[in-house]
C-alpha positions in Angstrom: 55.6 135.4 46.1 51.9 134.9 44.8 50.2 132.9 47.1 48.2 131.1 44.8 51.0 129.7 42.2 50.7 126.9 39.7 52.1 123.5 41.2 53.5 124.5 44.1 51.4 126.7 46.2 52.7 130.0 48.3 52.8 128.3 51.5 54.5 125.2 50.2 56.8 127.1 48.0 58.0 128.9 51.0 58.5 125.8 53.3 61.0 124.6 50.6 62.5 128.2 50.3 63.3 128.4 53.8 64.2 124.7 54.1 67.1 125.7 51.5 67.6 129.0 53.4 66.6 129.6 56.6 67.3 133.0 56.7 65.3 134.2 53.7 62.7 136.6 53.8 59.6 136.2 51.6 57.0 139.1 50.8 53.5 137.1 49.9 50.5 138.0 48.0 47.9 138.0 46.1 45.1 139.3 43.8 42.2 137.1 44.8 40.2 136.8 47.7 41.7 133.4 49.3 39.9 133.8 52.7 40.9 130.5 53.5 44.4 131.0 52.8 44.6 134.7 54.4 43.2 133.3 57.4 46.3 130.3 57.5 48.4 133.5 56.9 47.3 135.1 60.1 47.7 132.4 62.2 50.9 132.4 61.2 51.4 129.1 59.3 53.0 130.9 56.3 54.6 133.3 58.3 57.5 133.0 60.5 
C-alpha cells in the first residue's frame, strides 16, 4: 500500500483494512521522503 494515497492516506487506509479484517497483512511504502510519516511508522502506529 503507498503510504501517501489520494483521499485516504496509508495509515488510515490501513485502520479501515484491518477494521474489516483483522487478520490482514499489509506491505507499506513509498517513493518520497515522508520523514514524518516514516518516523509514525517506527513507532509503530501504522504497524501492528
Amino acid at each position: 500500500m503507498e503510504i501517501n494515497m489520494p483521499r485516504v492516506g496509508g495509515i488510515e487506509g490501513k485502520k479501515l483494512l484491518k477494521q474489516h479484517d483483522p487478520e490482514t497483512s499489509i506491505i507499506m511504502q513509498t517513493a518520497f521522503e515522508e520523514t514524518e510519516m516514516l518516523a509514525k511508522l517506527v513507532k509503530g502506529v501504522a504497524i501492528k
